[in-house]
ChimeraX commands (.cxc) that place a marker at each C-alpha (Angstrom):
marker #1 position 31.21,91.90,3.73 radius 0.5
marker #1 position 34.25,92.42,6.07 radius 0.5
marker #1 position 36.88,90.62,3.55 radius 0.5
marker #1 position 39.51,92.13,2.05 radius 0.5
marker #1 position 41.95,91.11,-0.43 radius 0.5
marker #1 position 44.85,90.68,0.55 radius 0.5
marker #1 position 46.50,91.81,-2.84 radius 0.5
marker #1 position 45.21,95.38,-2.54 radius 0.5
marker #1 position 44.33,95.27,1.50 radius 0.5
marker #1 position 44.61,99.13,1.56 radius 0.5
marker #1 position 42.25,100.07,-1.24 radius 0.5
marker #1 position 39.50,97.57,-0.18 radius 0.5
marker #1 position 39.47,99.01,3.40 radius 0.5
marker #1 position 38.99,102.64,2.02 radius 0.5
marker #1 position 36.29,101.18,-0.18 radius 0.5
marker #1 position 34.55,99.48,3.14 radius 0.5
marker #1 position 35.16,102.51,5.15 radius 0.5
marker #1 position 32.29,104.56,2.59 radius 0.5
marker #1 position 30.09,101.81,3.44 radius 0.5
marker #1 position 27.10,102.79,5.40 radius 0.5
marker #1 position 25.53,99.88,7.07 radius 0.5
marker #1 position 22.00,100.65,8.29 radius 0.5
marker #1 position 21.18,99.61,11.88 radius 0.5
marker #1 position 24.79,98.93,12.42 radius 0.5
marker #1 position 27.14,101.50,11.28 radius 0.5
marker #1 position 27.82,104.90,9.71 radius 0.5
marker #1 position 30.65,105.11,6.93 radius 0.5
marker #1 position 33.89,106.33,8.36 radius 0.5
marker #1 position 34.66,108.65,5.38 radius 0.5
marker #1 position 32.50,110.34,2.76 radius 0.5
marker #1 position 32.81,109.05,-1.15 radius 0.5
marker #1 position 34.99,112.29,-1.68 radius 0.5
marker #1 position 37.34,111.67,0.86 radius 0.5
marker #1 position 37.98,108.16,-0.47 radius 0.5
marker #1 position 38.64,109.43,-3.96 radius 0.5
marker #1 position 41.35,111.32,-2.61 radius 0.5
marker #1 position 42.90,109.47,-0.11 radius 0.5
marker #1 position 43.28,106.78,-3.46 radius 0.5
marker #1 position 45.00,108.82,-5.31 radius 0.5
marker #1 position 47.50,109.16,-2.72 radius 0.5
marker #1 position 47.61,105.74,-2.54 radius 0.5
marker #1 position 48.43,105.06,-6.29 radius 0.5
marker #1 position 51.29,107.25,-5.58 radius 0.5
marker #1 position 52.24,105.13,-2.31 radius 0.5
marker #1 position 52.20,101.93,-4.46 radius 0.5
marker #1 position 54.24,103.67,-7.60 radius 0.5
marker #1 position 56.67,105.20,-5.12 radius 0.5
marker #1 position 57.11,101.98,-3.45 radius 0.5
marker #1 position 57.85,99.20,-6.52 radius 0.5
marker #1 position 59.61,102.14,-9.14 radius 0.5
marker #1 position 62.10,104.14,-6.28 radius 0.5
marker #1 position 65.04,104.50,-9.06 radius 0.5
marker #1 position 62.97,106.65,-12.12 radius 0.5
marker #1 position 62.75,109.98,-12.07 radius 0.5
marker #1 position 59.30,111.63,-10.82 radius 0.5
marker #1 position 57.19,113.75,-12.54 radius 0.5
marker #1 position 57.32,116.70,-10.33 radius 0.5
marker #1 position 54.60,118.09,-12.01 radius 0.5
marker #1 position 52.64,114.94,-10.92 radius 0.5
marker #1 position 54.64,115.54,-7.42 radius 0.5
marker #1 position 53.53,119.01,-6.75 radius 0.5
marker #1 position 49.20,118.00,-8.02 radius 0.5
marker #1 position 49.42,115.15,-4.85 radius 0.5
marker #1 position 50.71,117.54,-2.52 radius 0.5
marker #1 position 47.80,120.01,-3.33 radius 0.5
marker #1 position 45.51,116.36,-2.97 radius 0.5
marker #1 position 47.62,116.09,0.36 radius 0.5
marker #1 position 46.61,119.62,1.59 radius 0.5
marker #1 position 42.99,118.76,0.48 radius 0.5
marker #1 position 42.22,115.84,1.58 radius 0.5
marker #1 position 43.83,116.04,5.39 radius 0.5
marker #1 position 41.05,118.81,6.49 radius 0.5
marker #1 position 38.18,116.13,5.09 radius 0.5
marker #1 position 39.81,113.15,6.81 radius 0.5
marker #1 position 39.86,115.06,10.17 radius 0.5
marker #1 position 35.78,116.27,9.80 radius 0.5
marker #1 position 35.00,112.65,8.99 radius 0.5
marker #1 position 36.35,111.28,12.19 radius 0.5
marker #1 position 35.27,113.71,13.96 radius 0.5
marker #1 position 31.32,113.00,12.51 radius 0.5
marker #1 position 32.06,109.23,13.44 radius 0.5
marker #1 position 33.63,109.88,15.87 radius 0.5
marker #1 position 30.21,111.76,17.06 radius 0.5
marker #1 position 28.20,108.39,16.16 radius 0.5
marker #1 position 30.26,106.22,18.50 radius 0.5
marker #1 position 30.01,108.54,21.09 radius 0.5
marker #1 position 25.93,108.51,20.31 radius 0.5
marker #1 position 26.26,104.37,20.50 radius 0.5
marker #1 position 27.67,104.33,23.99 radius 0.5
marker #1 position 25.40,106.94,25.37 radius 0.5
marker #1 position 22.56,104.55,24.41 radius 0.5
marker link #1:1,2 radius 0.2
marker link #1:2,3 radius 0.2
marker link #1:3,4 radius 0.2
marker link #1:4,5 radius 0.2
marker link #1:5,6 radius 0.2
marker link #1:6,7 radius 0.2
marker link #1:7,8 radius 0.2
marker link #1:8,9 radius 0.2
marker link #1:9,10 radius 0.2
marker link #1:10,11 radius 0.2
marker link #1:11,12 radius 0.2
marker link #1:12,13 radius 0.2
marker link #1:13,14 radius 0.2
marker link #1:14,15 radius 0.2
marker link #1:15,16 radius 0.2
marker link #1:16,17 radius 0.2
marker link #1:17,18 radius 0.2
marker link #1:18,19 radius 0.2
marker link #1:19,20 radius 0.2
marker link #1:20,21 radius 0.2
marker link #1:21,22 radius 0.2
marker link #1:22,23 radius 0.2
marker link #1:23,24 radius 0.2
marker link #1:24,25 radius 0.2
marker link #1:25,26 radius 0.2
marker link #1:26,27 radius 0.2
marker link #1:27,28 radius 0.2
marker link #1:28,29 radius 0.2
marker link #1:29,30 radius 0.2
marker link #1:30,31 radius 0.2
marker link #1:31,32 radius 0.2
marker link #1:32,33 radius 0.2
marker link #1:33,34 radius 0.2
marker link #1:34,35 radius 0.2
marker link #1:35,36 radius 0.2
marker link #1:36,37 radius 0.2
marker link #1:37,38 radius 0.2
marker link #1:38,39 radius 0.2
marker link #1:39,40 radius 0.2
marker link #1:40,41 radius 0.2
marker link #1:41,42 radius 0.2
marker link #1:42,43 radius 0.2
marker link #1:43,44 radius 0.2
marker link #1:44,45 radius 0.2
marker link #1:45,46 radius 0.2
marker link #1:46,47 radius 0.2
marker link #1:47,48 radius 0.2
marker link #1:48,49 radius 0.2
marker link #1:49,50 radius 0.2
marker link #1:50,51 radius 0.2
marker link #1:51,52 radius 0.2
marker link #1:52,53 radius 0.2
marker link #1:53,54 radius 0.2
marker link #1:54,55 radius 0.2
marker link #1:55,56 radius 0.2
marker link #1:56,57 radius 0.2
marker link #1:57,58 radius 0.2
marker link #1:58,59 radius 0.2
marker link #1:59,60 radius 0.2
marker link #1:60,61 radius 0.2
marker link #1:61,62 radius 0.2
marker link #1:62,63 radius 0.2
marker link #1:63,64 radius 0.2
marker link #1:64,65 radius 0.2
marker link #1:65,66 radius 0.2
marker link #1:66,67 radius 0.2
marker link #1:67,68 radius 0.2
marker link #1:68,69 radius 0.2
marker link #1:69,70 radius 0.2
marker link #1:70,71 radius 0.2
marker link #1:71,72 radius 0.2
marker link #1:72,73 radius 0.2
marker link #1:73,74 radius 0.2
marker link #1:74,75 radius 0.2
marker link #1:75,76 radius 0.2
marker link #1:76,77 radius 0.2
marker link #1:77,78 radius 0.2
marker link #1:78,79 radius 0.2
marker link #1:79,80 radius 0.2
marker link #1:80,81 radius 0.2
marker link #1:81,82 radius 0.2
marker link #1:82,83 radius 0.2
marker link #1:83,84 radius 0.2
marker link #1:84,85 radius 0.2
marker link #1:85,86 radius 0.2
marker link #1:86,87 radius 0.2
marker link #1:87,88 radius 0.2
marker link #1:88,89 radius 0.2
marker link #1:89,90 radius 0.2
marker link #1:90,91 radius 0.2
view
């Protein structure tokens, strides 16, 4: 299933992107990754709609750390698909 919603677009392709699909894909990013890369994107949404209230900084300086986390995993899953498309076109 390729649909997403188009009410929460963004979350529904990070969901698809963990999908592996035997005989036709490898997922994009590992479960882990995903987790992470959501919680950024709570923040993206919150940031987006609420821009006048005053931020938990607290809350500010946790998604930086998720920030700093995450970007490493991001970069080693791309590379490992990366890998598999590169396997596809050899074949």
């Amino acid at each position: 299933e390729n649909s997403l919603s188009a009410a929460r677009w963004h979350a529904d392709l990070l969901d698809k992107m963990t999908l592996h699909v035997t005989g036709v894909r490898e997922r994009v990013i590992e479960e882990h990754t995903a987790r992470l890369l959501h919680e950024l994107l709570r923040f993206r949404h919150f940031r987006r709609y609420y821009f006048e209230i005053d931020y938990d900084w607290n809350k500010i300086d946790y998604l930086v750390g998720v920030h700093a986390r995450v970007m490493p995993l991001v970069a080693a899953d791309l590379a490992r698909f990366r890998e598999f498309l590169a396997r596809l076109a050899a074949d």
